[in-house]
MARMI-232511 format. One record per atom (N, C-alpha, C): x, y, z; residue in one letter. Coordinates in steps of 0.1 Angstrom, whole numbers, plus 2048, in hexadecimal, padded with zeros to 3 digits. Atoms other than C-alpha are relative to their C-alpha. Example, Ala and Ser with C-alpha at 12.3 -4.5 7.8 and 13.67 -1.06 7.14 Angstrom:
8097F4800A87B7D384EA80980C800A7F77F5800S8897F5847S7F880B808S
END
This chain:
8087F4800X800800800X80980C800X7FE7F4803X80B8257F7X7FE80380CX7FD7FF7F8X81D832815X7FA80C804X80C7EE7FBX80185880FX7FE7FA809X80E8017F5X7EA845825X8087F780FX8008057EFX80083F849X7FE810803X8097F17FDX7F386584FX7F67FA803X80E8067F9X7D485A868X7F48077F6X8097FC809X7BF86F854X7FB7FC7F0X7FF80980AX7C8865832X7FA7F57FBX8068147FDX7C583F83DX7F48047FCX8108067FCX7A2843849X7F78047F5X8087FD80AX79585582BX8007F67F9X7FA80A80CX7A583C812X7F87F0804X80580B7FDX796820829X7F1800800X8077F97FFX77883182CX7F87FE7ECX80080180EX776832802X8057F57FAX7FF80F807X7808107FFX7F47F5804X80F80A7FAX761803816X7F38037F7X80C7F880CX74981A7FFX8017F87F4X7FD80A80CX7598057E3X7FD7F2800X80680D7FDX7487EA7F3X80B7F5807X7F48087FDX76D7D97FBX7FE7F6810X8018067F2X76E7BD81BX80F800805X7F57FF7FBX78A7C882DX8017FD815X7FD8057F5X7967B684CX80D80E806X7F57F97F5X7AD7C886CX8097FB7FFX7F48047FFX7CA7B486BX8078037ECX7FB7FE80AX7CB7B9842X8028127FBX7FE7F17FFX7C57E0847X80D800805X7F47FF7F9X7E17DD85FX80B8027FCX7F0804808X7FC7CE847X80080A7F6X8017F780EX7EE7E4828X80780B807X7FC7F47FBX7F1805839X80F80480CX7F68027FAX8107F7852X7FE80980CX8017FA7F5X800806871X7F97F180EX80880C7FCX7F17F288EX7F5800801X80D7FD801X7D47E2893X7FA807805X8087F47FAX7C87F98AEX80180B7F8X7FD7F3806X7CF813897X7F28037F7X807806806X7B880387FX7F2801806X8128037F4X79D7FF899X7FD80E801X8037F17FBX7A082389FX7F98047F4X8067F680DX79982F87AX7F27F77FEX80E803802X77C817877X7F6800807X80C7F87F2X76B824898X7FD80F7F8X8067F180BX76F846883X7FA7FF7F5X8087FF80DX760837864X7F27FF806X80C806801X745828875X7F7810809X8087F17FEX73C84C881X7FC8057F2X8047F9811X73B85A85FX7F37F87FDX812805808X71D83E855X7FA804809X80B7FD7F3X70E846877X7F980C7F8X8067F6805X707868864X7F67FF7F7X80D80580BX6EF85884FX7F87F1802X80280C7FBX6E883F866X8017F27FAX7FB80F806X6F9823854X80D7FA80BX7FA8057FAX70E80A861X8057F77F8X7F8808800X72D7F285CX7F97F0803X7FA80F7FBX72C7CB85BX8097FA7FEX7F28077FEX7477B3861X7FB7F07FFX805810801X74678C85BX80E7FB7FEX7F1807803X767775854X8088067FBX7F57FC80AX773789839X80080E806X7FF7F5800X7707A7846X7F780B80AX80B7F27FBX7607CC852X7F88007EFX8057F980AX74C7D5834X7F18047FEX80D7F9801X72D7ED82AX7F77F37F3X807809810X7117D5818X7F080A802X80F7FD804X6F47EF812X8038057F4X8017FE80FX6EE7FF7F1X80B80E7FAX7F77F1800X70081C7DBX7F680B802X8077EE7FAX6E38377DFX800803810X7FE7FE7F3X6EB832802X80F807802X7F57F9801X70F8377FCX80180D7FDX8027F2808X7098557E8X7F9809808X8027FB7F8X6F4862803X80980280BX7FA8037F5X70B85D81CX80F80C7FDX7F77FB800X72686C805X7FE8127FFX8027ED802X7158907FDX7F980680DX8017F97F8X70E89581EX80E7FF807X7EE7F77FAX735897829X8058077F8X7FB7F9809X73B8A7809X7FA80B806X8017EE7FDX7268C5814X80780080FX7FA7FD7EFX7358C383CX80F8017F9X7F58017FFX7538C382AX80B7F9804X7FB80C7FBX75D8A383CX80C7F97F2X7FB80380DX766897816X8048067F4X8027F5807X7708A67F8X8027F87F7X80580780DX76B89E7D3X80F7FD7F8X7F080380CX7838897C1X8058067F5X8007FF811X77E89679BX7F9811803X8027F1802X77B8C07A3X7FF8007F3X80580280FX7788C3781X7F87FF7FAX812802807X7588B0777X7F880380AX80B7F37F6X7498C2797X7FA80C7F9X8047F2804X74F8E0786X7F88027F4X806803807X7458D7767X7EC7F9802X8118027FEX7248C6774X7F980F806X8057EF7F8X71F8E6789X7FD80B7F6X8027F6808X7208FC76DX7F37F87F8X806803803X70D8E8758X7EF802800X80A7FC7F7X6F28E5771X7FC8127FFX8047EE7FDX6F090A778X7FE8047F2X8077F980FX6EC912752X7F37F77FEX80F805805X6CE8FB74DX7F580380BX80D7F97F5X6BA90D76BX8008107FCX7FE7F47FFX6C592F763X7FB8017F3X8097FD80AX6B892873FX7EF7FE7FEX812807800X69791A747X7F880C80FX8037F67F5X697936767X7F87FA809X7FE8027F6X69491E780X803800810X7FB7F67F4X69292C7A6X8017F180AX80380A7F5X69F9117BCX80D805808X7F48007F5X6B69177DFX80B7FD7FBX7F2801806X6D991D7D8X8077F580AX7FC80E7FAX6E29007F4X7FF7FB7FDX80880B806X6CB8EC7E2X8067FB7F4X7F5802809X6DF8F27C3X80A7F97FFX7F28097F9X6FF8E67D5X7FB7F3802X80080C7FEX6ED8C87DFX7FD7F67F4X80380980EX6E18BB7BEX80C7FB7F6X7F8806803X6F98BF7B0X80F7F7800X7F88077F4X7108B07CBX7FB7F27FAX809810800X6F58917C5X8087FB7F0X7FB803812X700894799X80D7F5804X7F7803801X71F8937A0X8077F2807X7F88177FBX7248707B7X7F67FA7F0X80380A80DX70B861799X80A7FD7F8X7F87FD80AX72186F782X80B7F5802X7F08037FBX748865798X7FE7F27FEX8008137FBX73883F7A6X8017F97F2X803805808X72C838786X80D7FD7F9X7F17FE802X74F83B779X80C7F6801X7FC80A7F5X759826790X7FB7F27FFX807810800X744808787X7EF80080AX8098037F4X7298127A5X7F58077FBX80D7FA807X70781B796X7F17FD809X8118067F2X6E38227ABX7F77F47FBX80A80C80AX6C98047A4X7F4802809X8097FD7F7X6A980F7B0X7F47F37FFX80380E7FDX6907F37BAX7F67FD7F4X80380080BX67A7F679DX7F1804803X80C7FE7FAX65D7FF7B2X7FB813803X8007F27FBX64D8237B5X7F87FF807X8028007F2X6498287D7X7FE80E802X8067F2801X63E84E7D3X7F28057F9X8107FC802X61B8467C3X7F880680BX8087FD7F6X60A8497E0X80380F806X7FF7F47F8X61B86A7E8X80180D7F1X8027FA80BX60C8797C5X80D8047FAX7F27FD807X62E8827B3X7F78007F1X7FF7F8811X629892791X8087FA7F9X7F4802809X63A87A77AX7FF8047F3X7FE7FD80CX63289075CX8098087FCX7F37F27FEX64D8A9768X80E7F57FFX7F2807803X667888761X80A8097F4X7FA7FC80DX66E89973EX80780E805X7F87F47FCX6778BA74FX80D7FF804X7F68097FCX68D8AB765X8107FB7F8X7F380880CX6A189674BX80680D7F9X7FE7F0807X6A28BC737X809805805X7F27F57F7X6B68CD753X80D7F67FEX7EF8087FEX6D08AB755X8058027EEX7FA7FB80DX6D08B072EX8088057FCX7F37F57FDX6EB8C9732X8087FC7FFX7F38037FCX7018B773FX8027F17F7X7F780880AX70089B728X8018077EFX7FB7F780DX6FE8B370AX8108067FEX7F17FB7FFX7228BC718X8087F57FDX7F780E7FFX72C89A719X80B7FA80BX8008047F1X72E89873AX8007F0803X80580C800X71D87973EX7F27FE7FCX80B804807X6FD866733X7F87F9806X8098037F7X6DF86374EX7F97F27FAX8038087FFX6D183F74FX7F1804804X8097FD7FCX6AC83C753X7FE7FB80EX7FB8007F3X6B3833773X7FE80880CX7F97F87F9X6C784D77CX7F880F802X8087F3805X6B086776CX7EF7FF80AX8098007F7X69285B789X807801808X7FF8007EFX6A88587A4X8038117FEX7FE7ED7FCX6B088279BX7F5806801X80F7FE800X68E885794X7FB80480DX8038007F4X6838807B9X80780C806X7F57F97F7X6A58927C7X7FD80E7F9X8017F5804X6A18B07B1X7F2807804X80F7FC7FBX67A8B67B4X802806812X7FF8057F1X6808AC7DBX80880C807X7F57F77FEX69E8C97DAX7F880F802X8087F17FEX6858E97DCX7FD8037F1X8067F580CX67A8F07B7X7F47FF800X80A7FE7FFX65A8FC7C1X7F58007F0X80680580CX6508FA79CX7F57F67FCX801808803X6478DB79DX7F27FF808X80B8077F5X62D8D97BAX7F180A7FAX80D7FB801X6098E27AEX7F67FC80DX8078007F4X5F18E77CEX7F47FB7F8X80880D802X5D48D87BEX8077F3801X7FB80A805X5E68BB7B6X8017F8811X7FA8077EEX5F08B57DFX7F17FF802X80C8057FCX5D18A07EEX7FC80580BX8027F47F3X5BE8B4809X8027F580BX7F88097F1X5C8894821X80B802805X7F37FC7FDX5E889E81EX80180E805X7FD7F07F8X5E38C5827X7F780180AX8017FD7F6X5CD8BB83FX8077F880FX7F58097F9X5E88A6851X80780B805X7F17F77FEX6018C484DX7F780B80AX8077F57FAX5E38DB85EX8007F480FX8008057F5X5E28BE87DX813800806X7F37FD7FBX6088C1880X80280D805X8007F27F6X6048E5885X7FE7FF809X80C8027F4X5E98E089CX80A7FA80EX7F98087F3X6028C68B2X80B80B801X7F37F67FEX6238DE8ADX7F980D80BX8067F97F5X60D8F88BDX7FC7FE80DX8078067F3X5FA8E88D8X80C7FF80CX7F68037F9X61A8DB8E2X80B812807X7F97F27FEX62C9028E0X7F5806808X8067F97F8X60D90E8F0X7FD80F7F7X7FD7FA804X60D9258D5X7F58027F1X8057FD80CX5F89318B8X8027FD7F1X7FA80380CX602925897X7F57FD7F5X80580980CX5E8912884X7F58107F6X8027F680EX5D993986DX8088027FCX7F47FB807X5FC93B862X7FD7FA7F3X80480A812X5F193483CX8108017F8X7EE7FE809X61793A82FX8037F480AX7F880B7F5X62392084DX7FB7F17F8X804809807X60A90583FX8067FE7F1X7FA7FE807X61390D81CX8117F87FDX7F3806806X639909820X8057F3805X7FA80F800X6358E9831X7F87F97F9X80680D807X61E8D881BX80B7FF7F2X7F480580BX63C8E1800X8087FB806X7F78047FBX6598DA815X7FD7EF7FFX80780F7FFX6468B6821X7FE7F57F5X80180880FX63A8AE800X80F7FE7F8X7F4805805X6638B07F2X8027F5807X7F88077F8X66D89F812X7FA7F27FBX80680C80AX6548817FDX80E7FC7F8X7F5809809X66A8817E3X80E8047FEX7EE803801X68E8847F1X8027F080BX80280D7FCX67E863802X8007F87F7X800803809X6778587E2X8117FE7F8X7F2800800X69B85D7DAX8087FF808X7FA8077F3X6A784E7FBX80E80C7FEX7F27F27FCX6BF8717FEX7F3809809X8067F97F3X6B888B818X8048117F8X7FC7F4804X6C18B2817X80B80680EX7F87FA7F4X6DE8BD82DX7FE810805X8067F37FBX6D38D6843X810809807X7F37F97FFX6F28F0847X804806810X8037FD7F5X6E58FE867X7FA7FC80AX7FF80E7F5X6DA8DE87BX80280780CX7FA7FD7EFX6EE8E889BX7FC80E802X7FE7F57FFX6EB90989AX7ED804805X80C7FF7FCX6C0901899X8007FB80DX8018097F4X6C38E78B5X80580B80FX7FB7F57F4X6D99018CCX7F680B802X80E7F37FCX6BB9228C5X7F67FC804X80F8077FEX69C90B8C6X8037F6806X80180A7FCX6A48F48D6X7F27F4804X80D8027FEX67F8EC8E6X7F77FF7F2X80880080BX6708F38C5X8037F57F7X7FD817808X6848D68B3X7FD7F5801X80B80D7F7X67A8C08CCX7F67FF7FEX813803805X6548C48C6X7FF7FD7F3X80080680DX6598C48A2X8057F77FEX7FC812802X66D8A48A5X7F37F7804X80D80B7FBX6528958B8X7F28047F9X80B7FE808X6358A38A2X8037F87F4X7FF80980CX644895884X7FF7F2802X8038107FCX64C873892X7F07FD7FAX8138037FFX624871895X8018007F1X8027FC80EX61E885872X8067F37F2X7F980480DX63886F85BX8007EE803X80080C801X62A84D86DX7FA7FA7F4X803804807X612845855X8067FC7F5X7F77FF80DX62784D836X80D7F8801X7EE80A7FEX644836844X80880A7FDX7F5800804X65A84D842X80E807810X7F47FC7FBX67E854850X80180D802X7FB7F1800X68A87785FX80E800805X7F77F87F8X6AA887864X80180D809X8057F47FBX6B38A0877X80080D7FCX8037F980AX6B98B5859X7F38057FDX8108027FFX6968AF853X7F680A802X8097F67F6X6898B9873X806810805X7FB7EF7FEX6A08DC876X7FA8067F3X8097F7809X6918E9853X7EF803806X80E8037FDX6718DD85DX7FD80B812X8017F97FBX6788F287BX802812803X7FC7F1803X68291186EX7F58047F7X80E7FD808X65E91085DX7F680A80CX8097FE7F5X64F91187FX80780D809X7FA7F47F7X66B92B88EX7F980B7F6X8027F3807X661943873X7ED804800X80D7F77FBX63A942879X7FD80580CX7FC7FC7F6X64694789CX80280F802X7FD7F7809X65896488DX7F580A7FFX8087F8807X63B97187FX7F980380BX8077FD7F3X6289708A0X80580E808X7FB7F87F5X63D9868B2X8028107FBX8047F0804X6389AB8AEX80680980CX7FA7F27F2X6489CD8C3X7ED801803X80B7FE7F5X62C9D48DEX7FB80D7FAX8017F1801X62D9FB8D8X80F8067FFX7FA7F4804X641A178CDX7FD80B805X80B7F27FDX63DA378E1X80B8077FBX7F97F47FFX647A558D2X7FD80B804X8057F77F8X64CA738E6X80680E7F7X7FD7F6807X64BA938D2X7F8811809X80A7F67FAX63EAB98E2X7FF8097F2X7FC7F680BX643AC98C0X7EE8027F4X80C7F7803X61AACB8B3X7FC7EE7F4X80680B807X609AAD89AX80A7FB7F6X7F680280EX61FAB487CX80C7F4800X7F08017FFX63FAAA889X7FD7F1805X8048117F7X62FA8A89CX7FA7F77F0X805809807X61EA8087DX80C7FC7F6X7F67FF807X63FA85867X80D7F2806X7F280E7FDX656A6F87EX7FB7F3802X80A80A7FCX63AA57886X8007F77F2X80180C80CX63BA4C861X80E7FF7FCX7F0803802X665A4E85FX8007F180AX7F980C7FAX664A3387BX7F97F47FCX808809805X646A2086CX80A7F97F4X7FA80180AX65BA22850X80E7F67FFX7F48097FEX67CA0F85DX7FD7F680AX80280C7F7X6689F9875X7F37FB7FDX8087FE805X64F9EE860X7F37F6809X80880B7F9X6419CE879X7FD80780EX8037F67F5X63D9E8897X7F27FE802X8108017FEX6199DF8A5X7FA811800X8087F67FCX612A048B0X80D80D800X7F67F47FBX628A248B1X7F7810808X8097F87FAX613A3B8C8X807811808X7FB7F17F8X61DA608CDX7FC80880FX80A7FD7EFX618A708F4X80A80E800X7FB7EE7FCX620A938FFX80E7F880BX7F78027F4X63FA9591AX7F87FA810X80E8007EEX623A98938X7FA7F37FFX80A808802X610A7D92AX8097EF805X7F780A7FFX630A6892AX7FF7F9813X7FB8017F1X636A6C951X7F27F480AX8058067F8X613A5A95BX7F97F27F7X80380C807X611A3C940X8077F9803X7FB80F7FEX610A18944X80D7FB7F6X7FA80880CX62CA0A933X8077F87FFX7FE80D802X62D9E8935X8017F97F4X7FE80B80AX6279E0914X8058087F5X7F87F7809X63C9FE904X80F7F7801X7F18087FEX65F9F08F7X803808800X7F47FC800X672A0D8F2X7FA8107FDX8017F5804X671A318ECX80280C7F9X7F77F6808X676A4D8D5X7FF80D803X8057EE7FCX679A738DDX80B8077F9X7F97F5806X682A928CFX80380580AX7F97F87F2X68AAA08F3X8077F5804X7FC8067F4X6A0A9690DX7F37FE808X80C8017F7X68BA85926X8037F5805X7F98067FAX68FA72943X7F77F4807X80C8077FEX67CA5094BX8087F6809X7FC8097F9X684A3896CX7F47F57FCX80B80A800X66DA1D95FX80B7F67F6X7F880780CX68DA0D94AX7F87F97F2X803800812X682A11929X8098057F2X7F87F7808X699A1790FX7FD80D7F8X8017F7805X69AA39901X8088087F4X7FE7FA80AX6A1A478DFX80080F7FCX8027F3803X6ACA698DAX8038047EFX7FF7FC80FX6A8A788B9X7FF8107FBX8017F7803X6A9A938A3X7EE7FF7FFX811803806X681AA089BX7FD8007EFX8037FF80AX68DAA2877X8027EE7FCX80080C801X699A7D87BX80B7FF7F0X7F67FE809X6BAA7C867X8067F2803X7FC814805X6CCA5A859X8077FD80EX7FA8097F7X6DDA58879X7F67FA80BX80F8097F6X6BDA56891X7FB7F97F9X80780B808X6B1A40876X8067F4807X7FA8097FBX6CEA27880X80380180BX7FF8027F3X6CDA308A4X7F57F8805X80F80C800X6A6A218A2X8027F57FEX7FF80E804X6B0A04891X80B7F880BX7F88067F9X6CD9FD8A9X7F57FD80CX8088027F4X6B79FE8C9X7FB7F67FAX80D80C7FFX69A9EA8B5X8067F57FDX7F680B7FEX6BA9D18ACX8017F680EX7F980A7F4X6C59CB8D1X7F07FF805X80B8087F7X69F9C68E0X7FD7F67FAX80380C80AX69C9AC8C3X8087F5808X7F880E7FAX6BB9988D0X80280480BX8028027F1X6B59A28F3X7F57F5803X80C805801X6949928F0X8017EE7FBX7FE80B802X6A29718DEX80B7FD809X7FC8067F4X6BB96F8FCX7F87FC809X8078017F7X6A196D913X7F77F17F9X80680C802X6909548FFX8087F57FCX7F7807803X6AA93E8FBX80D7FC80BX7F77FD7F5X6B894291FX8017F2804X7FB80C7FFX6C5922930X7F17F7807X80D80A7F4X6AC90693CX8047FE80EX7FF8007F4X69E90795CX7F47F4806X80480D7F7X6908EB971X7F080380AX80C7FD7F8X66A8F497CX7FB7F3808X80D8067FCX6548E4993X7FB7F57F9X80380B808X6448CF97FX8037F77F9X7F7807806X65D8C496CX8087F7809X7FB8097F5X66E8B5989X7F97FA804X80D80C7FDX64E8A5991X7FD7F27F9X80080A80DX64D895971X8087F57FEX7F28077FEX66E88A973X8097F9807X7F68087F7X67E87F992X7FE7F4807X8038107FDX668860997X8057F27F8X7FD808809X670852977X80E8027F8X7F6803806X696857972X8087F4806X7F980B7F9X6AE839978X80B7FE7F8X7F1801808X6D6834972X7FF7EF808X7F880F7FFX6DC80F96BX8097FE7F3X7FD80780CX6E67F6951X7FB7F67F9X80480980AX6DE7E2931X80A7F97F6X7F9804809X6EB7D3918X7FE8017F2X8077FE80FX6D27D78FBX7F680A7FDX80D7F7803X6B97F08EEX7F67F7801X8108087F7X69E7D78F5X8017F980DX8027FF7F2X6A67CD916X7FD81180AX8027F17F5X6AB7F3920X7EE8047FAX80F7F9801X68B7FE90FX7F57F6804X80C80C7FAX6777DB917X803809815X7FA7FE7EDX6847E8941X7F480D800X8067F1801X674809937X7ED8017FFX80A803803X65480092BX7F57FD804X8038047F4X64B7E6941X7FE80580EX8057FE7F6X64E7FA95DX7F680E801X80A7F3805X636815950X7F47F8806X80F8017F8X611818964X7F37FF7F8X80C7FD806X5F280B94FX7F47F880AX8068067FDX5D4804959X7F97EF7FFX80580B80AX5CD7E693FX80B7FA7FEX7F6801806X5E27CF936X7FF7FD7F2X8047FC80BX5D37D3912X80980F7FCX7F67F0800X5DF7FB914X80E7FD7FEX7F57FF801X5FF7F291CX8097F97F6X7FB80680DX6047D8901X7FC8017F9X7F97F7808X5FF7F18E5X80280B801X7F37F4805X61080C8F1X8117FB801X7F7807807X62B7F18F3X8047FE7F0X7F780280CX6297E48D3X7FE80D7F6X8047F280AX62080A8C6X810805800X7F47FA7FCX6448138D5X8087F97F4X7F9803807X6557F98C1X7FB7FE7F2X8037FB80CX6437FE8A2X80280A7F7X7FE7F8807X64D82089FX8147FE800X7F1802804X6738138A5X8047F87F6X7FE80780FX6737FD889X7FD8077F3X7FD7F880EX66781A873X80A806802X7F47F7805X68083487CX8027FE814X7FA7FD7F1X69A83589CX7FE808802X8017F57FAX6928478B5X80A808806X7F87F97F7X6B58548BCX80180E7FFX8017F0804X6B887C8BEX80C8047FFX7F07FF802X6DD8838C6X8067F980BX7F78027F3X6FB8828DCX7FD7F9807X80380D7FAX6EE8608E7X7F47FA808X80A8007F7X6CC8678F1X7F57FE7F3X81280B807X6AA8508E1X7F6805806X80C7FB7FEX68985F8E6X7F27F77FFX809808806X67483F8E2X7F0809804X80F7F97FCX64C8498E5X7F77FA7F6X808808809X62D8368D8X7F28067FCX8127FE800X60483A8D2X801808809X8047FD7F8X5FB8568E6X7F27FD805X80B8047FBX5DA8458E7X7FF7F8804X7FE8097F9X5E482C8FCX80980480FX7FD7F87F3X5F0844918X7F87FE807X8067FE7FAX5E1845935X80480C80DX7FA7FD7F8X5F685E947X80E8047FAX7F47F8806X60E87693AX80E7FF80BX7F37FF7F5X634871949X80D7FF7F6X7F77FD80BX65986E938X8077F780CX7F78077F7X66F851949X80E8007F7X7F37FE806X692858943X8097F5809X7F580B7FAX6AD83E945X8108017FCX7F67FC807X6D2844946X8087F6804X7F480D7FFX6EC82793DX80E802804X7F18047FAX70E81F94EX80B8027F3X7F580680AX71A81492AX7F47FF7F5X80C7FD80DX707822907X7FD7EE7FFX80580C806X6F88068F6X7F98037F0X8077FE811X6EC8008CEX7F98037FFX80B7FC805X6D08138C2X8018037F4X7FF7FD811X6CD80D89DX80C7FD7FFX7F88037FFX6EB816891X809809807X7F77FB7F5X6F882D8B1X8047FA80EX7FF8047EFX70282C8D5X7F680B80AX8097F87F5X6E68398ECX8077FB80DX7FB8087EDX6F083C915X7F280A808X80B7F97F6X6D185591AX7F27FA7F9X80C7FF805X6AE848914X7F4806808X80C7F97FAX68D85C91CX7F27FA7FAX8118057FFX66A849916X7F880A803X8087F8801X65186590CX7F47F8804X80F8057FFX62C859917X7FB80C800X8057F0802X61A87C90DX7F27FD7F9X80C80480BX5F3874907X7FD8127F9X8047F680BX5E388A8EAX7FE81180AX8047F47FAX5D38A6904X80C808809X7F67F97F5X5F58AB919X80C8057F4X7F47FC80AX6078B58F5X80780A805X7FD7F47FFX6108D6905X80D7FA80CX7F58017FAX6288C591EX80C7F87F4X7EE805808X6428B9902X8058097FEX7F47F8801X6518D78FCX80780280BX7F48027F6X65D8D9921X80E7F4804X7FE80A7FCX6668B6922X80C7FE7EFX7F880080CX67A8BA8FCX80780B802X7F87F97FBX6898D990AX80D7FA809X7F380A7F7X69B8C5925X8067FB7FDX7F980D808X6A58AA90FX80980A7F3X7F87F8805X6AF8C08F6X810806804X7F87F77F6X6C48D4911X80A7F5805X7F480A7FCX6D58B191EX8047FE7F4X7F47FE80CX6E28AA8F5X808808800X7F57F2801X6F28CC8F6X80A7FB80CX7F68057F1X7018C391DX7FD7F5804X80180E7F4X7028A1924X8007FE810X7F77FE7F1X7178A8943X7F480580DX80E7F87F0X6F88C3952X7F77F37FFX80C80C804X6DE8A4944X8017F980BX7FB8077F6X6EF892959X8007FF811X8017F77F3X6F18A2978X7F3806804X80C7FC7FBX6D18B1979X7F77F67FFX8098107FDX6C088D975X8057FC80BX7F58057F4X6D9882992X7F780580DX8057FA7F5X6C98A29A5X7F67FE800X8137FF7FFX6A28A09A0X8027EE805X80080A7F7X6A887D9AAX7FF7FA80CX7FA7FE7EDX6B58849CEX7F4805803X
END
């Protein structure tokens, strides 16, 4: 073996891209190839087998070897989501670029409006068809369409094929009919709203996406289901997320972590709303998925939230109040109210539900309210002294909503009967321990929201992150809303990760409003294990 790969990094890629090649490579023959030892060996294939984790695939091993036996659109999944993390990078720069251009001229001539991420991802997707194929490794899809049922437009195939046209008119390469459905799905599935006609979507299905509101709310406590733009962008979003099912690929969400750390609570409910929503449909979520899916719901949130009032304080006669009154209308256009008061008038109003204030005097207020002094002609710099203030109460106001979790009452109620630090050995011993010791009245009740629990783990795992499984079944087989958390000595297999925290949701339909506290917490232990840890320890005591 070529002495590039005793660089630990190197190695692991190369080994890494020899398992993708389907190869059965044994530890003691990695050992001699690469002239490292076996522990060495052992180390990089603990790091490969993180990499499938990201797509929750896994490694087998038998006489001959470690090696991957699932399919190549799994590969190819697997590989364009490290290509966008950057984890990997493209062998053949070159026919990237070339597919990339290509691409981009056959949208830009037909004027095409789809997400410029989305862009990157497709053609991320071309380009493994294009490289594997190359390679000998080509997709074979089962010959079954498994997207009837979720209406798909297959008269928009010919479109489709149109845009890859490009790229074999360059002589690039030459799409297989195949190849030309499985882009089909992935492209559509990618955001070109083009494609989706609202007649065409069955009102079962929008009114599924109006009972998901319904639960996201209930659960937030919070108003959502008149948002007609909210519905809207998830009956498109939802309807792609069909057919990037349909093309067994996902969409890498860029800002994942970054949702999970703001919203945390809100991800949570939308994880567990969906669950419900996407049983019927069998389908699989990531957590790509569920962060878009909740960046739907932060922005009718968004829209909810409005400045209380505006007082402006002018003594200068109608003119001058009416003149600046439409300058600040004018650069704060979501302002519920901007309401003018004399100086005198100022000294004996309530203002509790004033945010901030503007004046053309000095003037002097102990009620800590912020105060805006301005000119009364209102010149470009008090324009940006307005917008500064109405800046920092924006992200003073998302500090505060995003301040650290805190431990109520109730929540400790909930909680400190049913946590316990032991051990297991298996995800069905730990969850059969769990289960079992849940309180039904019947022992009908309890055996299906047993076998409801493991029904929905045979469609999609329940793991969420950093080691923590969320099982949860039928809420119509509750009798008694509670959350039994169990924390292991020594993770154990779930799917294909290592869980050491599991929490057992029981949440019937009418107590939906306690999952957001109870997905807060959990949330808040992924982020800190360590506090997770510790503050289960203490509500215990």
């Amino acid at each position: 073996m070529d002495t590039q790969y005793t660089d630990s990094k190197a190695r692991r890629l190369h080994i890494f891209e020899r398992l993708l090649n389907y190869e059965h490579l044994s530890y003691q023959q990695l050992s001699e190839e690469y002239f490292v030892s076996r522990s060495s060996i052992a180390n990089d294939i603990s790091y490969i087998k993180k990499l499938f984790s990201k797509e929750d695939l896994s490694l087998t091993f038998d006489n001959s070897g470690t090696f991957f036996a699932g399919n190549e659109i799994q590969v190819q999944k697997l590989l364009k989501r490290l290509m966008l993390q950057q984890e990997v990078i493209a062998n053949d720069n070159y026919l990237l670029t070339r597919i990339t251009d290509a691409f981009r001229k056959a949208l830009n001539e037909r004027e095409f409006d789809i997400p410029e991420s989305y862009i990157e991802q497709i053609v991320i997707s071309i380009y493994l068809i294009v490289s594997r194929s190359k390679k000998g490794h080509t997709i074979q899809l089962d010959g079954k369409n498994q997207l009837g049922r979720f209406f798909l437009e297959f008269d928009k195939y010919p479109i489709i094929y149109d845009l890859l046209k490009e790229i074999e008119n360059q002589g690039i390469y030459h799409f297989s009919s195949e190849e030309v459905q499985h882009l089909t799905y992935l492209i559509v599935g990618s955001g070109l709203r083009f494609f989706l006609k609202d007649e065409k979507i069955p009102f079962s299905f929008r009114d599924r996406i109006r009972k998901l509101i319904q639960k996201v709310s209930e659960g937030l406590r919070m108003e959502l289901t008149q948002d007609n733009r909210l519905e809207n962008d998830l009956v498109v979003h939802l309807y792609q997320l069909f057919l990037r099912t349909g093309a067994q690929t996902t969409i890498v969400n860029p800002l994942i972590n970054e949702i999970k750390q703001m919203y945390p609570s809100l991800f949570g409910v939308v994880w567990f709303a969906l669950s419900d929503f996407c049983k019927p449909y069998q389908l699989s979520l990531t957590d790509d998925e569920v962060g878009f899916v909740t960046i739907h719901f932060q922005a009718a949130i968004e829209r909810l939230k409005k400045m209380n009032k505006i007082l402006f304080v002018c003594p200068n006669g109608i003119g001058t109040s009416s003149y600046v009154s439409a300058k600040i209308r004018r650069i704060l256009p979501d302002v519920n109210s901007v309401e003018t008061v004399s100086t005198a008038k100022l000294n004996h109003m309530d203002l509790s539900d004033v945010d901030f204030i503007i004046s053309t005097v000095e003037i002097k207020d102990n009620r800590k309210k912020p105060i805006v002094t301005i000119s009364p002609m209102v010149t470009a710099n008090d324009m940006k002294k307005i917008m500064n203030y109405y800046i920092d109460l924006i992200v003073a106001k998302e500090k505060q909503n995003t301040k650290n979790f805190t431990f109520n009452f109730e929540m400790n109620e909930t909680v400190h009967k049913n946590v316990e630090f032991t051990n297991f050995s298996s995800k069905q011993e730990a969850l059969s321990y769990l289960l079992l010791k849940q309180n039904f009245t019947s022992k009908t009740a309890r055996d299906k929201f047993i076998a409801s629990v493991w029904e929905r783990e045979e469609l999609q795992s329940t793991y969420l992150d950093n080691g923590f499984a969320i099982p949860h079944g039928n809420p119509e087989f509750i009798e008694e809303s509670s959350v039994s958390i169990l924390i292991l000595d020594k993770a154990i297999t779930w799917g294909n990760q290592l869980v050491d925290v599991i929490a057992l949701l029981l949440i019937r339909e009418k107590d939906v409003e306690k999952v957001e506290p109870v997905m807060n917490l959990l949330m808040r232990g992924i982020e800190d294990k360590t506090w997770f840890i510790s503050k289960m320890m203490e509500v215990k005591e």
